[in-house]
N, CA and C of each residue as an Amber inpcrd file, in Angstrom:
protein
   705
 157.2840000 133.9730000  94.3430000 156.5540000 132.8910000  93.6970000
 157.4560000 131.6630000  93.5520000 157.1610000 130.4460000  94.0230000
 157.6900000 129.0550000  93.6530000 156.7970000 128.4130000  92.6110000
 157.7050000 127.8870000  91.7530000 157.0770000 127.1010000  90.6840000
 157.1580000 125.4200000  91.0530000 155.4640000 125.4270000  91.3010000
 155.2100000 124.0170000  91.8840000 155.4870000 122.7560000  91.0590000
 156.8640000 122.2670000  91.0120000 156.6990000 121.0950000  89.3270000
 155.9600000 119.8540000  90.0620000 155.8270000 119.7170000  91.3580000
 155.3100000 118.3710000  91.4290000 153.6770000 118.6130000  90.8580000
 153.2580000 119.3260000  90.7230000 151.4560000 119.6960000  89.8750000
 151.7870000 118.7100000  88.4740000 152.6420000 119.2570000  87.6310000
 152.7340000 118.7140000  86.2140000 153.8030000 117.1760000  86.4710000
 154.2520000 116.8420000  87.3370000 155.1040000 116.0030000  87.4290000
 155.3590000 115.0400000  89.2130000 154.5330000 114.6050000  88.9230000
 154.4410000 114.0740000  90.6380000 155.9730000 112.8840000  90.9790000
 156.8020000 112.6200000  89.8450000 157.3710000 111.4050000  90.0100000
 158.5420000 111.9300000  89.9040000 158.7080000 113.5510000  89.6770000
 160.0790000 114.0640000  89.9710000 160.6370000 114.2690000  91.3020000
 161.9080000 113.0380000  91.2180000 162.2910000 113.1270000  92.6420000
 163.5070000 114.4040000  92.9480000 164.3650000 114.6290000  91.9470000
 165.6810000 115.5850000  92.4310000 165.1250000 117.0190000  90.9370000
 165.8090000 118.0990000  91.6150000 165.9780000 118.9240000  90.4430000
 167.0610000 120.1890000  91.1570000 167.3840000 121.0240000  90.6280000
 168.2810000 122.3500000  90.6900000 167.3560000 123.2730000  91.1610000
 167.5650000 124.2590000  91.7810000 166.4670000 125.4860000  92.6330000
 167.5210000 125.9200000  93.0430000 166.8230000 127.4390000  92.9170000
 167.8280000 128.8150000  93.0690000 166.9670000 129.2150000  94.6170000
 167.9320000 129.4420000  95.6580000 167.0830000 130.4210000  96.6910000
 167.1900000 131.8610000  96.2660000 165.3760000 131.7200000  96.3580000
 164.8360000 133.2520000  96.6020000 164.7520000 134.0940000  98.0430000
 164.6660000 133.2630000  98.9860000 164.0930000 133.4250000 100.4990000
 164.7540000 133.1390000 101.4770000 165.1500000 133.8780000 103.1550000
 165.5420000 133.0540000 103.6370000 165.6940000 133.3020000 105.3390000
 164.4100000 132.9990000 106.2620000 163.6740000 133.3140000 107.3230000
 164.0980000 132.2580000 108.2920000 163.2850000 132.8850000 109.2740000
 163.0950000 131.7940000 110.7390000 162.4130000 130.4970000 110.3170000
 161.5960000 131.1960000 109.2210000 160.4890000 130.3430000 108.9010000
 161.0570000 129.2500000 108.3830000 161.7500000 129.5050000 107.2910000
 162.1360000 128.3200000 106.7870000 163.3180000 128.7660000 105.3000000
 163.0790000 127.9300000 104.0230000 163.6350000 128.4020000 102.5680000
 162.9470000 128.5030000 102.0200000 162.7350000 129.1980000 101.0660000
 162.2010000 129.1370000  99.7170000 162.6110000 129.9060000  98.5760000
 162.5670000 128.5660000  97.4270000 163.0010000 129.0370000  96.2590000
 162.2170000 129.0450000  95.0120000 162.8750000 128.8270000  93.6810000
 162.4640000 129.6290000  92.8930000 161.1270000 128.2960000  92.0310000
 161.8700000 127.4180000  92.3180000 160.9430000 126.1420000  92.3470000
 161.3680000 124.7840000  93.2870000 160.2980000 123.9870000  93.1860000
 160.7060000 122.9110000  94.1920000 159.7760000 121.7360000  93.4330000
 160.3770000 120.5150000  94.1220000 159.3270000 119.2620000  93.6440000
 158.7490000 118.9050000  95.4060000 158.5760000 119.7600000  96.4220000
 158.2390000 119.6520000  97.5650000 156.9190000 119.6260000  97.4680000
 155.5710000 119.1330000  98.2390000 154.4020000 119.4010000  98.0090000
 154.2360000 119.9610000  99.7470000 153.4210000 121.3070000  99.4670000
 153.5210000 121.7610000 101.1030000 152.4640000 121.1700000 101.1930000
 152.3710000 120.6920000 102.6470000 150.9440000 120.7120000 103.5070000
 149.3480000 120.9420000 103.1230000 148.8300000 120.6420000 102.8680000
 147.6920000 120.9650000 102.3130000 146.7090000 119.8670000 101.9820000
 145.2690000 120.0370000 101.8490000 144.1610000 118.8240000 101.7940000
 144.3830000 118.0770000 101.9460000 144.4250000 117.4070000 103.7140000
 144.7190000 116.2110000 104.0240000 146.2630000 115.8080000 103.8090000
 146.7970000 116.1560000 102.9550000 148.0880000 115.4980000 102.5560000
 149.2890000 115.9390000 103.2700000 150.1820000 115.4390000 104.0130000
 151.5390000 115.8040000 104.6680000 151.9970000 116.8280000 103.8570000
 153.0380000 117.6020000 104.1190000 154.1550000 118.3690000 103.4010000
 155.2370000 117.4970000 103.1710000 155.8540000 117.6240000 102.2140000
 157.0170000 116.6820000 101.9180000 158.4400000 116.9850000 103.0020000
 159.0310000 115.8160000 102.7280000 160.3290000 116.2540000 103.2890000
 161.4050000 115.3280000 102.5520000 163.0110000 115.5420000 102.5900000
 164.2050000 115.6520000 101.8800000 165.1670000 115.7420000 102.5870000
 166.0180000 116.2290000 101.1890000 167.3230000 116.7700000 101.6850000
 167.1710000 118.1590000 100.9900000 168.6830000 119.3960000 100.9680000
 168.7760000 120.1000000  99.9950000 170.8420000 119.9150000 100.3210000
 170.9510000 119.8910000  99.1150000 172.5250000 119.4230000  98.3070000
 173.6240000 120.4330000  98.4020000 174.2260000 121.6680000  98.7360000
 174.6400000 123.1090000  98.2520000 175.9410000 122.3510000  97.5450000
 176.1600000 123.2160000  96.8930000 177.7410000 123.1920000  95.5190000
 178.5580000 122.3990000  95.8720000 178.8650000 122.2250000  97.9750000
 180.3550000 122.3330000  97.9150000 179.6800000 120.5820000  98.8250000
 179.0680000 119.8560000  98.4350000 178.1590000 118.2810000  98.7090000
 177.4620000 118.0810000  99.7540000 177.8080000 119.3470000 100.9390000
 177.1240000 119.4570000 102.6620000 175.4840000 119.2130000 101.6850000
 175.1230000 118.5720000 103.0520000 173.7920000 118.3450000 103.0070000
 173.0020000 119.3960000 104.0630000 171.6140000 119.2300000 103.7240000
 170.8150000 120.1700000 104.7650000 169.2570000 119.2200000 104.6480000
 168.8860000 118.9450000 106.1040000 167.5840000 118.0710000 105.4610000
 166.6490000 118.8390000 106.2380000 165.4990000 118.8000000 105.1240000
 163.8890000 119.5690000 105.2910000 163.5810000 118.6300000 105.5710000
 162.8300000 119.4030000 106.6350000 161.9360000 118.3390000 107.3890000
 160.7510000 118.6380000 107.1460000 160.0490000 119.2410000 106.5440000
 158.5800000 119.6350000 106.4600000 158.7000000 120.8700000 105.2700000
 157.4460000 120.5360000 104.9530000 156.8880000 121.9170000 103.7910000
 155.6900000 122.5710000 104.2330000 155.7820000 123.9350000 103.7180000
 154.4880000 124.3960000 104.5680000 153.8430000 125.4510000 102.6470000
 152.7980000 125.8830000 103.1380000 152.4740000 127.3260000 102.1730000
 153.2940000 127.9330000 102.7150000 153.3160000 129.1250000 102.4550000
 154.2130000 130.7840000 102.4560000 152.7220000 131.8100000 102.8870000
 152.9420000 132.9240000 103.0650000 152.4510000 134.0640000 103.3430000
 151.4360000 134.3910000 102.0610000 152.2880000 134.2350000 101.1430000
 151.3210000 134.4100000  99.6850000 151.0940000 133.0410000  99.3980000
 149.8900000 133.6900000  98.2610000 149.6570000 132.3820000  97.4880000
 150.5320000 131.0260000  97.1080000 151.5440000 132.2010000  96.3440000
 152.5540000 130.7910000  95.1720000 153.6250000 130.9100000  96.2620000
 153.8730000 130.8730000  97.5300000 154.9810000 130.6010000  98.0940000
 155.0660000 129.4960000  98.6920000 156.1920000 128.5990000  98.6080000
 155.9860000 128.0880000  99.9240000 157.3300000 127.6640000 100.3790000
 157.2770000 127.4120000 101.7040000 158.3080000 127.4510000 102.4730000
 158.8700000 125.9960000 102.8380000 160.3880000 125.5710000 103.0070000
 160.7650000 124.5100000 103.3390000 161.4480000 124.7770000 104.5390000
 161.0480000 123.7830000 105.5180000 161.5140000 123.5120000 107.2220000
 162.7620000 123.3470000 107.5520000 163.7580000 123.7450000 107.9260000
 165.1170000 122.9850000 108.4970000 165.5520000 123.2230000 109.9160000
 165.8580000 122.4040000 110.4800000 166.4390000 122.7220000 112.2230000
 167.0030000 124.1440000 112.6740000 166.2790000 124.7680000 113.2610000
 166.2910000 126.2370000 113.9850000 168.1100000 126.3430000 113.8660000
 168.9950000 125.0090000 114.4160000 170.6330000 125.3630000 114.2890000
 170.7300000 125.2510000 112.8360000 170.2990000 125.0760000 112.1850000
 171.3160000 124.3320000 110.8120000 171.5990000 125.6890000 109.5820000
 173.1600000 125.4350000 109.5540000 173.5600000 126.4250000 108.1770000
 173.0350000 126.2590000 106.8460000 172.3690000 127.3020000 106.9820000
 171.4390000 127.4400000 105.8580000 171.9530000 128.3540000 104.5530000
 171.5000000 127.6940000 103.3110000 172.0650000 128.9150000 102.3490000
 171.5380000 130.2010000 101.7840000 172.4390000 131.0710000 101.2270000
 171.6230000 132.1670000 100.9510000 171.0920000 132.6150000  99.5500000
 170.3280000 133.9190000  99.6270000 169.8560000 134.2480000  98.2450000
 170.0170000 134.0590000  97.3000000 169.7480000 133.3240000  96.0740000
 170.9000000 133.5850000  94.9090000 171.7510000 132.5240000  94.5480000
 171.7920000 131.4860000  95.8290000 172.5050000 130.0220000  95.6670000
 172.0300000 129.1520000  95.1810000 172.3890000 128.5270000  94.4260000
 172.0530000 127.5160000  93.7100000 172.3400000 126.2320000  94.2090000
 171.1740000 125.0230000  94.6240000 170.9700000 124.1300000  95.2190000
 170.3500000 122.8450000  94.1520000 170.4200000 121.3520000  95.4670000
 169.6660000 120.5690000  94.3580000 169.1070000 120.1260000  95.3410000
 167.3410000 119.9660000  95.3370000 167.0890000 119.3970000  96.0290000
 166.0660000 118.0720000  95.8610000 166.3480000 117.0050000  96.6160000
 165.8850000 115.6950000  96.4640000 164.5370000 115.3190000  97.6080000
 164.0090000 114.6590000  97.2800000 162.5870000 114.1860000  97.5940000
 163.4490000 113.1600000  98.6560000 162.2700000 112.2790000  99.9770000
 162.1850000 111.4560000 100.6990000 160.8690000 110.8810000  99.6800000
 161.5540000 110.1750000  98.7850000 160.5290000 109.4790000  97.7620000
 159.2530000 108.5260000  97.9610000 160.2900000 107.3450000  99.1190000
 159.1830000 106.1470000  99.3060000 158.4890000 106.9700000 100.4680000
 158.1740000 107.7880000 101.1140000 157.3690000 108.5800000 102.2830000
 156.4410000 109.2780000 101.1240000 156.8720000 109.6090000  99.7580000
 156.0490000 110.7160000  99.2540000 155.3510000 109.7980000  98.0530000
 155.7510000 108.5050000  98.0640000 155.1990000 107.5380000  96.9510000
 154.1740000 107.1650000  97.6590000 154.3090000 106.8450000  99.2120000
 152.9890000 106.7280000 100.0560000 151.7820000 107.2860000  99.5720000
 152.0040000 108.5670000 100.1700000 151.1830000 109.5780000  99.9560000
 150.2760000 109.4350000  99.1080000 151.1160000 109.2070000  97.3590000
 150.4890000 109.3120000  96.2820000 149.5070000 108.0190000  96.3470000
 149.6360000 107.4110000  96.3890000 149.0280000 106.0080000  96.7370000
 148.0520000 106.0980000  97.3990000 147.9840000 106.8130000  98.5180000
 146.8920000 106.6570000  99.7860000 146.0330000 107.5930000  99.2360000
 146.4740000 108.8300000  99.0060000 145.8770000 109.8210000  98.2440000
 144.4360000 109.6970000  97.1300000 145.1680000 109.0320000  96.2130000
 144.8690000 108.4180000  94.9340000 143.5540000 107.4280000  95.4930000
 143.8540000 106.3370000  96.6890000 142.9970000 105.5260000  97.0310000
 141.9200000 106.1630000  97.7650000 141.9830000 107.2090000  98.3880000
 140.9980000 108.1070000  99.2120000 139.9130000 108.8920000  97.9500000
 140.4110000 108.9590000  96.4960000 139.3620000 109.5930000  95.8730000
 138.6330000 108.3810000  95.4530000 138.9380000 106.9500000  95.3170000
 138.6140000 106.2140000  94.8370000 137.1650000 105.5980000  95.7700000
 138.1040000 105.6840000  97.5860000 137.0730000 105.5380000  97.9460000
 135.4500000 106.5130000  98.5280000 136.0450000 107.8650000  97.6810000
 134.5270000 108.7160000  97.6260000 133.8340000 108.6690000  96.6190000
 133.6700000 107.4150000  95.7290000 133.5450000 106.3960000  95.1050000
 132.3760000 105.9920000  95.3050000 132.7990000 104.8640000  96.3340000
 132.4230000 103.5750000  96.7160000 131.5990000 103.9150000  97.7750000
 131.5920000 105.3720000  98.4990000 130.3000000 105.5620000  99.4950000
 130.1850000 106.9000000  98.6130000 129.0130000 106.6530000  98.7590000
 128.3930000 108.2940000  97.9640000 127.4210000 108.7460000  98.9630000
 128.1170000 109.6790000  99.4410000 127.8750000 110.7240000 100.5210000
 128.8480000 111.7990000 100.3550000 128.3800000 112.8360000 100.9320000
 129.1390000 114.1920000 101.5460000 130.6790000 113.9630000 101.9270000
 131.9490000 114.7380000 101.9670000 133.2560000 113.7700000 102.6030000
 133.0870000 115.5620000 103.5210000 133.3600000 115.3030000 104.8860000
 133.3700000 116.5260000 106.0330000 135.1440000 116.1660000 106.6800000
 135.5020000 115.4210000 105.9890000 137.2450000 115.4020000 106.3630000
 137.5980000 114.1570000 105.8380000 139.1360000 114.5110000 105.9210000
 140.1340000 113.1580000 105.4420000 141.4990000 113.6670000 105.8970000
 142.1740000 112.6700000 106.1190000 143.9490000 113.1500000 106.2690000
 144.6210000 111.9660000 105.6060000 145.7230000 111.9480000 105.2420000
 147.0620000 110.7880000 104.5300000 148.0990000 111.0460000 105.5390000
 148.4050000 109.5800000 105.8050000 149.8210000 109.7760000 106.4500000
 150.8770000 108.6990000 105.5120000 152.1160000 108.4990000 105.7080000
 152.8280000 107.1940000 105.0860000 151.8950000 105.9030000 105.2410000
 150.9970000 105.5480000 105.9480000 150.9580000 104.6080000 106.6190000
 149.2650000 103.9870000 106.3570000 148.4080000 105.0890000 106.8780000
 146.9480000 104.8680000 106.5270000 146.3020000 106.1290000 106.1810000
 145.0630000 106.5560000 105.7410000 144.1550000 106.9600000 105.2600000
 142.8820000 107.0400000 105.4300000 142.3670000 108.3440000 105.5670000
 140.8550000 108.0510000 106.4670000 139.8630000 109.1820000 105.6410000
 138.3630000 108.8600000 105.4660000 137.7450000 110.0210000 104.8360000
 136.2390000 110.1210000 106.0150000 136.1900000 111.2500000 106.1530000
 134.5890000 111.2750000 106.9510000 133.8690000 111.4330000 106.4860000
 132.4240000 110.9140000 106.6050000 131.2650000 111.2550000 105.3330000
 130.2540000 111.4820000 106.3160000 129.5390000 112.1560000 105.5680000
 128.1230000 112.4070000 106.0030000 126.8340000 111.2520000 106.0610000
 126.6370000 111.0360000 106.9460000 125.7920000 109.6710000 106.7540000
 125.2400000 109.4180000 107.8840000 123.9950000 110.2910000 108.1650000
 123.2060000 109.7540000 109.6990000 122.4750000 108.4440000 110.0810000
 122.6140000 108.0260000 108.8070000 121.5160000 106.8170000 108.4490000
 122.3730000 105.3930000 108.2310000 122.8090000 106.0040000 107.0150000
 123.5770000 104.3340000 106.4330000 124.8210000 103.5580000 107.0530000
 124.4510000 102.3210000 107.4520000 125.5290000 101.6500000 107.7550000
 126.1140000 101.0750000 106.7040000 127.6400000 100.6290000 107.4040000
 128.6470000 100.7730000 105.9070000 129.3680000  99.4830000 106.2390000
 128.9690000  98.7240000 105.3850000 129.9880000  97.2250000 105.8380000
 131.1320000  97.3340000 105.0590000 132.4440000  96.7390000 105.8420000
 133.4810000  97.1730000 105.6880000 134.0590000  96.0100000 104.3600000
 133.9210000  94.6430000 104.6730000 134.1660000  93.4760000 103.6090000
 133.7600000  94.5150000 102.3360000 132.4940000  95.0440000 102.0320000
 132.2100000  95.4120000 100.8160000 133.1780000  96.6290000  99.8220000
 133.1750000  97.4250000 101.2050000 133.9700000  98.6580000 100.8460000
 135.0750000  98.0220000 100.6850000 135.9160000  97.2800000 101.5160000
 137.2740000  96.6150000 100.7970000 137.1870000  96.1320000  99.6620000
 136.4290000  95.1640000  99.2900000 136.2850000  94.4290000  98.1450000
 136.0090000  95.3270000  96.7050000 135.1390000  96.4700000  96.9950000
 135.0550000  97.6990000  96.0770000 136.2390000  97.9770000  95.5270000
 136.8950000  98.2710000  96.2980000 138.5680000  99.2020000  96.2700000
 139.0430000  98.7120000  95.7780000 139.7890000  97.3850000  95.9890000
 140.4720000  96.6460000  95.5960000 140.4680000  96.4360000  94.3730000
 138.8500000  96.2410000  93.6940000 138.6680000  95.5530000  92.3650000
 138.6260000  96.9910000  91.3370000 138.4460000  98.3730000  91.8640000
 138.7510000  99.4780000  91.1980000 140.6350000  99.4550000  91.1740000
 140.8690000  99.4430000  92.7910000 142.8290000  99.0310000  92.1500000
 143.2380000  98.2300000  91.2390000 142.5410000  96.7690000  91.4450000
 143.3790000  95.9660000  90.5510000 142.8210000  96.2590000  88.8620000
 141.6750000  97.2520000  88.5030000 141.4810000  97.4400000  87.0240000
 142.5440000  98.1740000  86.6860000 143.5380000  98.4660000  87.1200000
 144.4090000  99.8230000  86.9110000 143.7000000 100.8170000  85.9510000
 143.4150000 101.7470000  86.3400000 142.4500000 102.5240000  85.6450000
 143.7140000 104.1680000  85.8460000 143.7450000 104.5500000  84.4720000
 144.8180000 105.7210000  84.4730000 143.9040000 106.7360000  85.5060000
 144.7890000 107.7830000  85.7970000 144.4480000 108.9520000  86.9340000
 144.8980000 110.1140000  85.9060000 144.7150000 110.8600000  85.6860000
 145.2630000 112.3800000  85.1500000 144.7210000 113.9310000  85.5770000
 145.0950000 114.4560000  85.5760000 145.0250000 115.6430000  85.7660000
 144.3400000 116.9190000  84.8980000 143.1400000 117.7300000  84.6730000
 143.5940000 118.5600000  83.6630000 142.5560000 119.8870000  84.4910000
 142.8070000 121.2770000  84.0610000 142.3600000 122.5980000  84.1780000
 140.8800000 123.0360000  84.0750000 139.6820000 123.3450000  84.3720000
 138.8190000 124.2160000  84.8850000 139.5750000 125.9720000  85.0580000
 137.8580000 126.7300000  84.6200000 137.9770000 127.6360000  85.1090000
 137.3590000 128.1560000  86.3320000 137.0500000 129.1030000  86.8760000
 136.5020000 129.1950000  88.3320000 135.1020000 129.0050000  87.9460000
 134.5420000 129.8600000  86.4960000 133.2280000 129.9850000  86.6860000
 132.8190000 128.6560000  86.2390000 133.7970000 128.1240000  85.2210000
 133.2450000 126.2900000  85.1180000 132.9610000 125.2680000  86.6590000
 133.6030000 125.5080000  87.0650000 133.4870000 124.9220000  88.3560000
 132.3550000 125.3430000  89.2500000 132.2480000 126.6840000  89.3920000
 131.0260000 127.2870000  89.7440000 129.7040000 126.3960000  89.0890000
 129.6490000 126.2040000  88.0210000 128.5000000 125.6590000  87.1910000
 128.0980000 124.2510000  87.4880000 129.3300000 124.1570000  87.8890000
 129.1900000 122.2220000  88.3510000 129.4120000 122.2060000  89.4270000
 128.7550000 122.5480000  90.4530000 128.7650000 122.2310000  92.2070000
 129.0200000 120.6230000  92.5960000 128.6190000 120.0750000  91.8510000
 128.9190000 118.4190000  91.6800000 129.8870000 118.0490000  91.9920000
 130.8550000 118.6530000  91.7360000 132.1690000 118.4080000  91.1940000
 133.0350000 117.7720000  92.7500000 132.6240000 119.2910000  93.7560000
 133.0010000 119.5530000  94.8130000 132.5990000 118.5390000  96.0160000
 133.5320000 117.2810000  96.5900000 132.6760000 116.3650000  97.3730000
 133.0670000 116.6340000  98.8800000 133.8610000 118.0870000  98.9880000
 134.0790000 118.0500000 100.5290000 133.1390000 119.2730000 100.8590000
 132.4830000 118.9860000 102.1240000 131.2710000 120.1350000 102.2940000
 132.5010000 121.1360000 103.2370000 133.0450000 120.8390000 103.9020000
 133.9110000 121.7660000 104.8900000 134.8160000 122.7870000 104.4160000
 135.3010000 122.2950000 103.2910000 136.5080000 123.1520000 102.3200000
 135.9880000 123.0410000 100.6010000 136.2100000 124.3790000 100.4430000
 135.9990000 124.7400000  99.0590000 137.5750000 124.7540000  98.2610000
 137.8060000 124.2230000  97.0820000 138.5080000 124.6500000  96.2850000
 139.5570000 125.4640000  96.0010000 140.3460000 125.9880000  96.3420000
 140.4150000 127.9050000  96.4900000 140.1660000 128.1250000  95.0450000
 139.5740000 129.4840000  95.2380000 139.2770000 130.2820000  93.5600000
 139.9440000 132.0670000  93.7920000 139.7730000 132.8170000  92.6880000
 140.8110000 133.4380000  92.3940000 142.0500000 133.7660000  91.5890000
 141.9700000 132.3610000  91.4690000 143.6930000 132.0990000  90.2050000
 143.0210000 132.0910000  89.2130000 141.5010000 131.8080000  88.8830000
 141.4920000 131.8210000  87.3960000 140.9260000 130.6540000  86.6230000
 141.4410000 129.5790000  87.9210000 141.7230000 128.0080000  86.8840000
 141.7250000 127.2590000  88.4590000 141.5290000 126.0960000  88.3960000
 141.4430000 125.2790000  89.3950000 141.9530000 123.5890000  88.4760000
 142.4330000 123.2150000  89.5800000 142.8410000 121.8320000  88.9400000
 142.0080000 120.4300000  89.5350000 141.5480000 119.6070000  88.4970000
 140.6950000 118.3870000  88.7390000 141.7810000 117.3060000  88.7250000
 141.1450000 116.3030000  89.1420000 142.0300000 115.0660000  89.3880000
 140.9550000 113.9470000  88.5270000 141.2300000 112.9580000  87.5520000
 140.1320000 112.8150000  86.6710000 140.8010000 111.0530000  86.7580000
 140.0180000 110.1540000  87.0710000 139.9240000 108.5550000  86.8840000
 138.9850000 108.5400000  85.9820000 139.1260000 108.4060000  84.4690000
 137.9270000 108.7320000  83.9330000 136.7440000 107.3820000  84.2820000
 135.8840000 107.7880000  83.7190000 134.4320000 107.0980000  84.0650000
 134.0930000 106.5100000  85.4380000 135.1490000 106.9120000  86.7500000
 135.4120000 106.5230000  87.9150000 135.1040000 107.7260000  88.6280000
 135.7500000 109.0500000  88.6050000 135.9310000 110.3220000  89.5490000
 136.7340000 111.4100000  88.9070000 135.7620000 112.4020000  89.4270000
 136.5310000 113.5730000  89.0200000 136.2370000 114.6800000  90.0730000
 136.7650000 115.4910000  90.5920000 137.1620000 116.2680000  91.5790000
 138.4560000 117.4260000  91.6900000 137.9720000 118.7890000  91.9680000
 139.1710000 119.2550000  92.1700000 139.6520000 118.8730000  93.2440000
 141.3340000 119.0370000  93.2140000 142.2330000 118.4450000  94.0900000
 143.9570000 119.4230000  93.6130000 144.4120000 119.7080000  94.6800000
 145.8860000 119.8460000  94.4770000 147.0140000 118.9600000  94.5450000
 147.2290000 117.5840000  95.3050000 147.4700000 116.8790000  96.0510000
 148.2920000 116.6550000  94.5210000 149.1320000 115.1760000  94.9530000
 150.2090000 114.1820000  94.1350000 149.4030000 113.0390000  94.0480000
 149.4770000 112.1940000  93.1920000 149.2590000 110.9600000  92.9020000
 149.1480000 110.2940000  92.0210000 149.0630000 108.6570000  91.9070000
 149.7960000 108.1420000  90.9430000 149.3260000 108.1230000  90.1190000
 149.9640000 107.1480000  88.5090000 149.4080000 107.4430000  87.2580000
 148.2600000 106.2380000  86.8600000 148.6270000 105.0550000  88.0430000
 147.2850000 104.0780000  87.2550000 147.1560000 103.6730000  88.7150000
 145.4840000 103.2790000  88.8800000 145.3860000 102.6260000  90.0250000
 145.9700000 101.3240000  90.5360000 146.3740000 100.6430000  89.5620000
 146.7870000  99.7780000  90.1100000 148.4310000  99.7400000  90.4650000
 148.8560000 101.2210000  90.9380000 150.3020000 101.2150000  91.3750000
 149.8390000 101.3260000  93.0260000 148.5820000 101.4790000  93.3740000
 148.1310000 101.4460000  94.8300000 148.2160000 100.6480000  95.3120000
 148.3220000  99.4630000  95.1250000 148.4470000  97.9030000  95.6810000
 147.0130000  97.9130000  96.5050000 146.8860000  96.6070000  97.1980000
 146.0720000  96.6510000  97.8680000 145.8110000  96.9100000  98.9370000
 144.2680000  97.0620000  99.5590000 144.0230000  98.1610000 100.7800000
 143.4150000  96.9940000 101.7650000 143.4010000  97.5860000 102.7490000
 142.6610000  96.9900000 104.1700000 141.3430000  98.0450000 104.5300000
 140.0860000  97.4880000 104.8120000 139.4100000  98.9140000 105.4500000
 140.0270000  98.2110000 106.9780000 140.7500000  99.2660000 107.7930000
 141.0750000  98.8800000 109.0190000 139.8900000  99.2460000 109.8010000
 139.1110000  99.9820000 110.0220000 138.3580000 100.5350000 110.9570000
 137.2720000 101.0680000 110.1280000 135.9290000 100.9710000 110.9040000
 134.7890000 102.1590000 110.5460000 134.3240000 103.1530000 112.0290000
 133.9910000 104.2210000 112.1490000 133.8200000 104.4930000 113.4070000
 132.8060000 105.4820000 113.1130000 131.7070000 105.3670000 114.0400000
 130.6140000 105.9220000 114.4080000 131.3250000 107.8410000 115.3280000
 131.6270000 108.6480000 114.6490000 132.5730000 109.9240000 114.9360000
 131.3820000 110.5390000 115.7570000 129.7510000 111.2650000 115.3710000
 128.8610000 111.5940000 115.6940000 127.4810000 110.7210000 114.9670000
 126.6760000 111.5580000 115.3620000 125.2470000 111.3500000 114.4840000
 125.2000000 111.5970000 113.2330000 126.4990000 112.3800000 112.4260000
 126.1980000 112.4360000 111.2780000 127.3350000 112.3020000 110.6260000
 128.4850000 111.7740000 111.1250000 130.1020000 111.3470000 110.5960000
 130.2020000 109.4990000 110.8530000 130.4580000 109.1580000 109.6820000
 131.1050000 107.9470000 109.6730000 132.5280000 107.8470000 109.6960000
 133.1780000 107.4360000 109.7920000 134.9780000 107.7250000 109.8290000
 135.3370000 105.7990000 108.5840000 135.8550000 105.9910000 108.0740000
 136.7490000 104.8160000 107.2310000 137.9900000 104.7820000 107.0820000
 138.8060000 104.2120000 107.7440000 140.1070000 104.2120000 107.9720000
 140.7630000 103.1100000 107.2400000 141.7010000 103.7330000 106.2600000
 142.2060000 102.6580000 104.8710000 143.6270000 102.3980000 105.4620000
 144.1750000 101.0390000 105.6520000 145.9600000 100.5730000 105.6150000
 145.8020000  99.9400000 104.2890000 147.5400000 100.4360000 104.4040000
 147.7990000  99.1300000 102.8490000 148.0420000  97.6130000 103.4630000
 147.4760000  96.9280000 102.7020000 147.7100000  95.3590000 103.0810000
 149.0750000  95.1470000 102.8600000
């Protein structure tokens, strides 16, 4: 099991971690501020520090085999440490401040089109959500102008707990038709802009909208008969 601190703490960039793990696959320890791979969002990447100042840089985060694991990437050559060692490892911050940002702006804009979302991905760079929409055309000036004026209210973002069967009760909640939630643990976590959006989500992101700066809609694209595509840059 890794104890995920970026969930309760998205803005922790360095901390201490003990290795538990240590494969082809990759490291893993006992906690990390890494966010693996998952809904749309990159896996993080870093450095990791050992005692004696050598560096080792992760290049990617993934899940693990189990649930609470997850694994950090390093070059197939590179001396890696073992069980039991005690490490520090540091975030690639402004790549993972992206994220939070683009992230953050992608719930904002399932928002501003209210439809179905059938995909999305974040990169450093831009941001895209697919919606369901056989019908409606989507002018892009508006949807920018939407965004923007939800960014510049800075409106706080927070986080708080559901249980499975609460969530069950509120199908609402859920705006991607392709992927469910995972359930099982008990508890599921929402991502809450109040009087704006609420949604479960695992992902990082920031604490007020207006740390998003402003957006571009770069693109709209006709995907099929029933996918719109909206492709967000930061201005």
């Amino acid at each position: 099991m890794t104890l995920a601190l970026f969930r309760d703490d998205p803005y922790l960039r360095q901390c201490s971690a003990t290795v538990t793990a240590v494969s082809d696959a990759g490291i893993e320890f006992d906690r990390t501020l890494f966010y693996p791979q998952g809904g749309g969002q990159p896996g993080d990447s870093g450095t990791l520090q050992r005692a004696d100042g050598s560096r080792l840089a992760i290049l990617d985060t993934r899940k693990g085999d189990t649930a609470d694991a997850i694994v950090h990437l390093v070059a197939s050559d590179a001396a890696r440490p073992v069980p039991g060692e005690t490490v520090t490892l540091e975030l690639d911050w402004e790549r993972r401040h992206r994220h939070m940002r683009m992230h953050t702006c992608l719930h904002l804009l399932s928002t501003v089109v209210r439809a179905g979302v059938t995909g999305g991905s974040i990169s450093a760079d831009k941001g895209r959500l697919d919606f369901d929409l056989p019908e409606m055309l989507l002018d892009k000036a508006e949807i920018e102008a939407q965004l923007n004026a939800l960014i510049a209210a800075d409106h706080a973002v927070g986080t708080r707990w559901i249980s499975d069967a609460e969530l069950d009760a509120q199908p609402e909640l859920v705006k991607t038709l392709s992927v469910q939630p995972p359930r099982g643990q008990g508890r599921v976590r929402l991502v809450e802009i109040p009087g704006i959006d609420l949604q479960p989500c695992g992902g990082t992101h920031v604490a007020r909208t207006g740390e998003i700066g402003r957006i571009r809609v770069a693109k709209i694209e006709k995907k099929s008969t029933h996918n719109r595509r909206v492709i967000l840059n930061f201005a």
